[in-house]
TORKOL-43828 format. One record per atom (N, C-alpha, C): x, y, z. Coordinates in steps of 0.2 Angstrom, whole numbers, padded with zeros to 4 digits, always signed. Layout:
N
XYZ
...
This chain:
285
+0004-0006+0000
+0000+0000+0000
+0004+0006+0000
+0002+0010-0006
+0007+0018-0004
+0006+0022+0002
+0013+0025+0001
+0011+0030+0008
+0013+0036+0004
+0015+0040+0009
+0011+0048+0007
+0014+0054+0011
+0019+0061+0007
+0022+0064+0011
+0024+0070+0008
+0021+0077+0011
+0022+0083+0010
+0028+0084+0012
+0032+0086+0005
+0038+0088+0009
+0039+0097+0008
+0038+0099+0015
+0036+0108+0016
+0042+0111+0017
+0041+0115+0012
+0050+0117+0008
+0048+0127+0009
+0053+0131+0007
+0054+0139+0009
+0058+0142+0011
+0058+0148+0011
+0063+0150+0015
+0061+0152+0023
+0066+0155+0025
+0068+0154+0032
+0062+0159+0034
+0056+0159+0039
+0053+0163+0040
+0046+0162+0036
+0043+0160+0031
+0039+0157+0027
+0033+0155+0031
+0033+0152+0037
+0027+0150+0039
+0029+0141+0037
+0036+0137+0040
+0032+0132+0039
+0031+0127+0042
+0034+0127+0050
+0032+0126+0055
+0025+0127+0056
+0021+0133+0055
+0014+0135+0056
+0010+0133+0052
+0011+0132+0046
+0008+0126+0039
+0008+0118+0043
+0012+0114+0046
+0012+0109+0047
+0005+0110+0053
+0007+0113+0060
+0005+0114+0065
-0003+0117+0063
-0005+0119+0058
-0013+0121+0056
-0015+0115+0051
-0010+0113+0046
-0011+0106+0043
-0014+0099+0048
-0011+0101+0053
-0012+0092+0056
-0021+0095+0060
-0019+0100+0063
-0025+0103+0068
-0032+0101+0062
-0031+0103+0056
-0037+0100+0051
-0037+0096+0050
-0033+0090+0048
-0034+0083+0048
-0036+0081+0055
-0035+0081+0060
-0039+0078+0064
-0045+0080+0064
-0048+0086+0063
-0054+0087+0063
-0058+0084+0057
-0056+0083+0050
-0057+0075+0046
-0057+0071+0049
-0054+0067+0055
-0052+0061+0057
-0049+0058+0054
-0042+0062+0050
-0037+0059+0046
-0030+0058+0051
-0027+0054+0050
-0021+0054+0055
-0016+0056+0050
-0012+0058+0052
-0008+0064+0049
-0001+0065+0055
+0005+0063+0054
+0012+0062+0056
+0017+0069+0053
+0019+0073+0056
+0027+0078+0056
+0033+0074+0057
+0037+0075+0055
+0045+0071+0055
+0050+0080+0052
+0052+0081+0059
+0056+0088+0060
+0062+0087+0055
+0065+0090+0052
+0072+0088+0046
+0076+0096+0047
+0072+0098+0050
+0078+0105+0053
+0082+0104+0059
+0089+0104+0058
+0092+0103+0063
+0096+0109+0069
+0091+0115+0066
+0092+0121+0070
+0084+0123+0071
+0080+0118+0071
+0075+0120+0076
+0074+0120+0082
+0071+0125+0086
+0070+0127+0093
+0064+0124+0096
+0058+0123+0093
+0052+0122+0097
+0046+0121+0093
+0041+0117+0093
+0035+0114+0088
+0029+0114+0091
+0024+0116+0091
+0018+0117+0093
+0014+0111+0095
+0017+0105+0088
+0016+0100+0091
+0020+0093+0091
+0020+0088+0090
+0021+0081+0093
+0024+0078+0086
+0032+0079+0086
+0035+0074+0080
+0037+0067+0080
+0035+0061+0075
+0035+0056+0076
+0044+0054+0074
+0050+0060+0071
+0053+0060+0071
+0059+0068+0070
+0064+0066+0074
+0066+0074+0073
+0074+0073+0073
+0077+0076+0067
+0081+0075+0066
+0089+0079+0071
+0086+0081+0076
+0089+0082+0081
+0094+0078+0087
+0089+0074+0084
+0089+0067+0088
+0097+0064+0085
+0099+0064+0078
+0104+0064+0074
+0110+0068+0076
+0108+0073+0074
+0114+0078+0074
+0110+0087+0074
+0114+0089+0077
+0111+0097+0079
+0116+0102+0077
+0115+0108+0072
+0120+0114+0071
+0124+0116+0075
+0120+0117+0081
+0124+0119+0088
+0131+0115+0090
+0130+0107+0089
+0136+0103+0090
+0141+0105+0083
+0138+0104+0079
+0144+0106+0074
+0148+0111+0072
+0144+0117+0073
+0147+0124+0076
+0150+0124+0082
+0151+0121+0087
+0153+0119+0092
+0160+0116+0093
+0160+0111+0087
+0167+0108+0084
+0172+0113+0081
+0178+0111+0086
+0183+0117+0085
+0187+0116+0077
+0186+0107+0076
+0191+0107+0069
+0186+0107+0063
+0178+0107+0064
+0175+0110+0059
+0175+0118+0057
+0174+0122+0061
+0174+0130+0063
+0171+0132+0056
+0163+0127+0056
+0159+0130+0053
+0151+0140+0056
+0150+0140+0054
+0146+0145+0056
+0136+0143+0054
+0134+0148+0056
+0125+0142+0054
+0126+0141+0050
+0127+0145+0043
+0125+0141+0037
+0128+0136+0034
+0134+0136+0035
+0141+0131+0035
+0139+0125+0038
+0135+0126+0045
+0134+0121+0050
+0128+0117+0046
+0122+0120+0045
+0117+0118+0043
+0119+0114+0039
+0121+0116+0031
+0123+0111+0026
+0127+0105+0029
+0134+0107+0033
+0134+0099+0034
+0130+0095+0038
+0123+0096+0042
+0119+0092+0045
+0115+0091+0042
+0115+0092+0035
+0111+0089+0031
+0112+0085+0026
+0120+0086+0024
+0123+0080+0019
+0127+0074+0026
+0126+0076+0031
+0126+0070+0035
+0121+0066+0037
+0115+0068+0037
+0110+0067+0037
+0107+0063+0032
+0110+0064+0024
+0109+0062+0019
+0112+0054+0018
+0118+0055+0022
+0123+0047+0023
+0120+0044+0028
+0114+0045+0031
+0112+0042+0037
+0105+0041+0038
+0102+0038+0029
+0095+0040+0029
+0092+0033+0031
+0098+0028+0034
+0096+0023+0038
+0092+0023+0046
+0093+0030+0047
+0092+0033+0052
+0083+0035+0052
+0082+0036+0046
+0077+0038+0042
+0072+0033+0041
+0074+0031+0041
+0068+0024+0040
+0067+0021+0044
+0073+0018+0050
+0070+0013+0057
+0065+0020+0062
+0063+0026+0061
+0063+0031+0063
+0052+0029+0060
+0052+0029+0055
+0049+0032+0050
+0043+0022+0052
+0048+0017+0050
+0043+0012+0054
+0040+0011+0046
+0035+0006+0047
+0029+0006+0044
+0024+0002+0045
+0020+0009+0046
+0011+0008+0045
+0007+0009+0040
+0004+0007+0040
-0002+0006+0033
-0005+0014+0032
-0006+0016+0028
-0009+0025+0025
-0005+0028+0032
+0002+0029+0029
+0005+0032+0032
+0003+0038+0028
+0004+0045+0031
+0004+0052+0028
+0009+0055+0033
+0013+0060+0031
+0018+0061+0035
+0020+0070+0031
+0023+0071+0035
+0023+0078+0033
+0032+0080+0036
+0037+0082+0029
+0043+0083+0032
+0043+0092+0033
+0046+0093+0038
+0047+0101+0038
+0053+0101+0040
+0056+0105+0033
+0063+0106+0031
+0065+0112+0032
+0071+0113+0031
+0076+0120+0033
+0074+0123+0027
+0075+0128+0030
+0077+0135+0025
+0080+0138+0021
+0087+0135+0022
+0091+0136+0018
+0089+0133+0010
+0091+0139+0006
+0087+0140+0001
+0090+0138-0006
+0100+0135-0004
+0103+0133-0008
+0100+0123-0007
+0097+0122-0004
+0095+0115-0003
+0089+0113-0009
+0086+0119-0008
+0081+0118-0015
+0084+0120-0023
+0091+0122-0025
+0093+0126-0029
+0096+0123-0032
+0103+0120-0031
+0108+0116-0032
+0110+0110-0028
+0110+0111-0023
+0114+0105-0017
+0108+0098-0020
+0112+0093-0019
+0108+0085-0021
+0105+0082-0015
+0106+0087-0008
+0103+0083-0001
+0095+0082-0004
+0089+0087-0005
+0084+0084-0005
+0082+0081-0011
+0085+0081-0017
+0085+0077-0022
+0086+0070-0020
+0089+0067-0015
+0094+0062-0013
+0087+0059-0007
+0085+0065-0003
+0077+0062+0000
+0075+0059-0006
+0071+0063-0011
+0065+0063-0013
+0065+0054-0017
+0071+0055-0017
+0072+0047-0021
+0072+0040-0016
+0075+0044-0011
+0075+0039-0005
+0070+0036-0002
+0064+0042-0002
+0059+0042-0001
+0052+0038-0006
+0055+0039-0013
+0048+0035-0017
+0052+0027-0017
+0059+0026-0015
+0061+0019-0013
+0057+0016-0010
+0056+0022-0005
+0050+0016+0001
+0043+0016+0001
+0042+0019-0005
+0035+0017-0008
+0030+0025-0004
+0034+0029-0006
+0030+0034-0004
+0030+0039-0010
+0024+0042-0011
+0022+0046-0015
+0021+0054-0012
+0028+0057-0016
+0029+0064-0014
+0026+0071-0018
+0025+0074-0012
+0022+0082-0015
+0027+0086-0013
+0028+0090-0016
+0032+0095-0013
+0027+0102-0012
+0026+0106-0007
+0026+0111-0005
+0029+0117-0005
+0030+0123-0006
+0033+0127-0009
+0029+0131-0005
+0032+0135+0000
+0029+0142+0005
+0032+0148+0003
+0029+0152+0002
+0034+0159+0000
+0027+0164+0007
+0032+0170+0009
+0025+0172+0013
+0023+0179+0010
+0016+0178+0010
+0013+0184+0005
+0016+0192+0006
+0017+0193+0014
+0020+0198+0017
+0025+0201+0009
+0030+0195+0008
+0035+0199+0006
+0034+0199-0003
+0028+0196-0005
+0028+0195-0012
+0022+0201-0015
+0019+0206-0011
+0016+0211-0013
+0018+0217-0017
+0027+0216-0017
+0031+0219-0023
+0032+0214-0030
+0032+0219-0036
+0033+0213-0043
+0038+0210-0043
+0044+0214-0040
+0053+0211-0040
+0051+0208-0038
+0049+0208-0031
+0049+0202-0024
+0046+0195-0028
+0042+0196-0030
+0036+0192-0032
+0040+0187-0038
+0043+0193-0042
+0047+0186-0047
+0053+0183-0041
+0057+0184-0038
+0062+0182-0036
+0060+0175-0032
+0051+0176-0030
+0050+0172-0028
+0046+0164-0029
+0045+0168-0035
+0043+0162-0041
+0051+0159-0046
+0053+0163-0045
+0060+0158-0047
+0063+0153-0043
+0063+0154-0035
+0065+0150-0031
+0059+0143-0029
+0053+0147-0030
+0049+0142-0033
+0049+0136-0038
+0052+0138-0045
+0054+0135-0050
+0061+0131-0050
+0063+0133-0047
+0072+0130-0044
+0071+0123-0038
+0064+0124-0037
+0063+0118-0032
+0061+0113-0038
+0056+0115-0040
+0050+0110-0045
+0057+0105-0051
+0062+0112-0054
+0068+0109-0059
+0071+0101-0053
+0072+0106-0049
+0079+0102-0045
+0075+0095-0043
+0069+0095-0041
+0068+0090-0036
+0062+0086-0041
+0060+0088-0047
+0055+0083-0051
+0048+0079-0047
+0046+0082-0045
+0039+0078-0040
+0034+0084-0041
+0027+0082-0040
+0020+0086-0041
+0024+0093-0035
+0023+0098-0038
+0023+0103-0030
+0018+0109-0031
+0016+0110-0023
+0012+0116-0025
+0013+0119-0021
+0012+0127-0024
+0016+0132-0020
+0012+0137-0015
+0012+0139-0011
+0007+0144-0007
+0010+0151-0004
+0006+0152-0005
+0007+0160-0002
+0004+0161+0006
+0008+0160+0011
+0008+0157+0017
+0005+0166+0023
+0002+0166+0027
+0000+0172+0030
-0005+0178+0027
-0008+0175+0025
-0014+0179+0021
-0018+0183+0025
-0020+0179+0034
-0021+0182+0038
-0020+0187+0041
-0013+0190+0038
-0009+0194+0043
-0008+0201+0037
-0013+0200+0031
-0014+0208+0028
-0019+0210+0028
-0018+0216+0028
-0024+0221+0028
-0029+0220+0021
-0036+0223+0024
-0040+0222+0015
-0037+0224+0009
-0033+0231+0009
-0029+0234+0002
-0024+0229+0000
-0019+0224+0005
-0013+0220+0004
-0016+0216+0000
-0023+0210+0003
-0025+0207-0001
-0027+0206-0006
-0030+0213-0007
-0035+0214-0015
-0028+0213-0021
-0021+0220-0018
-0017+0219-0022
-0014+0213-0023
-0014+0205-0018
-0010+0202-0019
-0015+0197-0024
-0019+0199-0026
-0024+0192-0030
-0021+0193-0036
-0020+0198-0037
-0016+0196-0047
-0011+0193-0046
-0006+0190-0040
-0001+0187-0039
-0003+0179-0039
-0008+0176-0039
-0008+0171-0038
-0009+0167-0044
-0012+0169-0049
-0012+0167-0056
-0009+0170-0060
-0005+0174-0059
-0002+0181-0062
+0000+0180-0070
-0005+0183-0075
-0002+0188-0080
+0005+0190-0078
+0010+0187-0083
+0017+0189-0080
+0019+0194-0085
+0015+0196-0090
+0017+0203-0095
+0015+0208-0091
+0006+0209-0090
+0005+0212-0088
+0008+0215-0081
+0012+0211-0077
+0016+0214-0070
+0021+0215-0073
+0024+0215-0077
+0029+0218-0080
+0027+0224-0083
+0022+0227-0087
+0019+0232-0088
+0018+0238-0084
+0016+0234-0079
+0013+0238-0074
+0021+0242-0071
+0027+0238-0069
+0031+0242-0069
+0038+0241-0071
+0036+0246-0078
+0041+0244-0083
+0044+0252-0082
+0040+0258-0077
+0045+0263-0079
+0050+0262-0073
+0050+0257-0067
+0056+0257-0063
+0062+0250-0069
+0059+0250-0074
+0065+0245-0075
+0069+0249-0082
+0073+0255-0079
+0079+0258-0082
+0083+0256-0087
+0086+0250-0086
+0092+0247-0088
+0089+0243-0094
+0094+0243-0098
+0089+0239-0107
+0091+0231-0105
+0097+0230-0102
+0097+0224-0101
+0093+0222-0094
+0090+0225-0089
+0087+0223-0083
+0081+0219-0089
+0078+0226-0090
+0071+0225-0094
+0072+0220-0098
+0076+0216-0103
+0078+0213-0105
+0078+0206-0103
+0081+0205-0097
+0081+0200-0093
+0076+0198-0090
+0068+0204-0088
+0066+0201-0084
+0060+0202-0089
+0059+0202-0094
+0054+0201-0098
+0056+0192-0102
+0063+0190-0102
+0064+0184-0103
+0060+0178-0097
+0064+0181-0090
+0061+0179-0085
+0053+0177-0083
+0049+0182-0086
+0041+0184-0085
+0039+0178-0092
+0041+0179-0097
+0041+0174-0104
+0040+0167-0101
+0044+0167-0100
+0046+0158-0096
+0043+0155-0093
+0041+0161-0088
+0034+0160-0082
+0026+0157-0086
+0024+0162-0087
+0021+0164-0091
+0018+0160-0097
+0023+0161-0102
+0021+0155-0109
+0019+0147-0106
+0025+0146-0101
+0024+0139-0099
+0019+0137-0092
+0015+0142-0091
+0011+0142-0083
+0013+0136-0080
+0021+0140-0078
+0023+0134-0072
+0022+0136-0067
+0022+0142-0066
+0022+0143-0057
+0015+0147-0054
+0009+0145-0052
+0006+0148-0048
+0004+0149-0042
+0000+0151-0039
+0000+0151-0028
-0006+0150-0028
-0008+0146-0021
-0013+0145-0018
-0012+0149-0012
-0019+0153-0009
-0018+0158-0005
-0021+0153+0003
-0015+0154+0007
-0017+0152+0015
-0017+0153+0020
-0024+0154+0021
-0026+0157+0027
-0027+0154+0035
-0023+0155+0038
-0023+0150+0045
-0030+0149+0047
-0036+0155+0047
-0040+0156+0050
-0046+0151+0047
-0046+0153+0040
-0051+0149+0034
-0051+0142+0034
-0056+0138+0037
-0056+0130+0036
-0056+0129+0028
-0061+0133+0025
-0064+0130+0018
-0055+0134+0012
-0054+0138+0014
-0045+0138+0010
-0040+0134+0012
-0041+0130+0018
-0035+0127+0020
-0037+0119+0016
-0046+0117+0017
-0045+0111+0014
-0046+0110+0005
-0046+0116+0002
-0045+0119-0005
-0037+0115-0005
-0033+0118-0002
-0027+0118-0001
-0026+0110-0001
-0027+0105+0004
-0025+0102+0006
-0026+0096-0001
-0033+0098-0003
-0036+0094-0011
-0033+0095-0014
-0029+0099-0016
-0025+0100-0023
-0018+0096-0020
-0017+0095-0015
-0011+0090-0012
-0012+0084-0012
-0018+0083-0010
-0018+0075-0010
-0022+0074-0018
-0022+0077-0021
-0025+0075-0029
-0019+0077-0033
-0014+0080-0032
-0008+0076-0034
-0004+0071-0032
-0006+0069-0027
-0002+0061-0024
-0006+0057-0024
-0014+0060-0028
-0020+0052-0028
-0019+0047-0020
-0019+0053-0015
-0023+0051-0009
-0029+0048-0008
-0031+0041-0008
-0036+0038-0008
-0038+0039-0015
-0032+0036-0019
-0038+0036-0026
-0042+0027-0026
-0041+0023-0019
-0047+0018-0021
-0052+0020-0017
-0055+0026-0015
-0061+0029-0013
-0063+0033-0018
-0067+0036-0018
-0072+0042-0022
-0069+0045-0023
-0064+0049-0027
-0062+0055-0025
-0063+0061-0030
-0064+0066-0028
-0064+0075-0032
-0059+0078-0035
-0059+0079-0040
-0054+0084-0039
-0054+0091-0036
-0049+0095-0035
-0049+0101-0030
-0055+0106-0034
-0056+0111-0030
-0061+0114-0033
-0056+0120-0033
-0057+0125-0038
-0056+0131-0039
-0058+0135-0035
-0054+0141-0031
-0055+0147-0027
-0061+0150-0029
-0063+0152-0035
-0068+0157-0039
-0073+0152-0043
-0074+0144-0042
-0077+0140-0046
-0085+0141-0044
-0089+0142-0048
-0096+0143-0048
-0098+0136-0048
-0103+0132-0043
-0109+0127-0045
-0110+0126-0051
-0109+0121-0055
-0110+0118-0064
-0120+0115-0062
-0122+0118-0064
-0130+0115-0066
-0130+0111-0073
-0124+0110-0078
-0124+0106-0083
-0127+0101-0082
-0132+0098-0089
-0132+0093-0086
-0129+0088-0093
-0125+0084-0091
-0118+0083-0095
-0124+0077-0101
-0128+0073-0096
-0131+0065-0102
-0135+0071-0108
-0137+0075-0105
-0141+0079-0114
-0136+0081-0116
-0131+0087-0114
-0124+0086-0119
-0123+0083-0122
-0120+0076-0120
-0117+0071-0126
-0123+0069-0131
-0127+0068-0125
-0134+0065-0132
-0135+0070-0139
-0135+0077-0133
-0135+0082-0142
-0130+0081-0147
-0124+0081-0144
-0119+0079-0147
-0117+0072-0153
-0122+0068-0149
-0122+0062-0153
-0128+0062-0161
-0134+0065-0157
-0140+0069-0163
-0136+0072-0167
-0132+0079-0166
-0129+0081-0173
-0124+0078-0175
């Protein structure tokens, strides 16, 4: 039987601790059982209850602490994670198995881990070895994406996940709660973004022929190939968080031998179609 695993990726500050911590508080209220396994090895404190924490391995603080490595956090981090990587044996007696396992990893921050480094490329594979079928997760927080510069930087780091790591992921714009009505309204063209059009809008700060150059290439890419869009998330909102959660488990075909829906759409109106006269008409002409 497959198992099942959000792997909840961003940067430092993102909300992903608080995605996990509001994600499980809704599965229980589903009656869905739903496991965290912590893989940040400079975490301080969890809201709630990890069935595995990679602390328990190794911690930045010991590493940075070692006088012949004389790393520093970020130094420290990356090697507690490519040590981590050598030790995914550690990983699985940890991990167990049970039957509709769903598991949720909350990862570091560090942002060269989603870019170039092969540590979670080297999960993700580790991972479908054991028969788990992965999402990636992708948090950005809206706070800072209500600029367009902001906004692309943060759909490239986006896209740097989805290239490097090859698995369904969906991305969200984390803290929706925490903007004013005027933050919000501006932040909705972000979430399916016309990428000409926010280039348009501001093409008089972009001076330079090569900036503008570049970022109309960058906006193109975006854009021609609709690879990157956000799902807006709201701590407070039950009905966006399990928006949210359907478009995750309908990429990992969570319970595809029961009934399942596909996700609905933020803006989607009730269909009163009624589909059997369609095709009949269909067949008549």
């Amino acid at each position: 039987m497959p198992r099942y695993a959000q792997l909840v990726m961003g940067p430092a500050g993102s909300g992903k601790s608080t995605y996990c911590a509001t994600m499980i508080e809704h599965c229980q209220a589903l009656n869905r059982s739903v496991q965290v396994v912590n893989l940040d090895p400079a975490a301080e404190h969890f809201e709630y209850p990890v069935m595995a924490d990679i602390r328990e391995l190794i911690q930045v603080d010991d590493v940075m602490e070692d006088d012949s490595l004389r790393f520093g956090p970020n130094g420290g981090l990356i090697f507690c994670m490519e040590y981590f990587a050598n030790n995914f044996d550690w990983l699985e007696e940890s991990l167990g198995h049970v039957e509709d396992d769903y598991i949720l990893f909350d990862c570091p921050g560090q942002i060269e881990l989603y870019t170039h480094l092969p540590v979670m490329k080297h999960l993700v594979e580790q991972l479908q070895q054991w028969e788990f079928r992965v999402c990636g997760v992708f948090l950005v927080d809206s706070q800072f994406m209500v600029e367009t510069f902001k906004f692309i930087s943060g759909v490239m780091a986006a896209l740097s996940a989805m290239v490097l790591l090859e698995i369904p992921q969906v991305n969200i714009m984390t803290k929706m709660d925490l903007l004013n009505p005027k933050a919000k309204k501006e932040i909705e063209k972000y979430l399916d973004p016309d990428m000409y059009s926010v280039m348009e809008d501001n093409s008089v700060a972009l001076r330079s022929k090569k900036f503008r150059k570049l970022t109309k290439a960058i906006c193109g890419l975006i854009d021609d190939y609709s690879m990157v869009r956000f799902l807006p998330f709201d701590r407070t909102d039950e009905e966006g968080i399990n928006i949210v959660l359907q478009h995750i488990d309908f990429s990992i075909q969570y319970g595809e031998d029961l009934e399942f829906k596909e996700p609905k759409e933020l803006n989607e109106e009730p269909s009163n179609t009624n589909f059997d006269e369609f095709f009949q008409g269909t067949a008549d002409s």
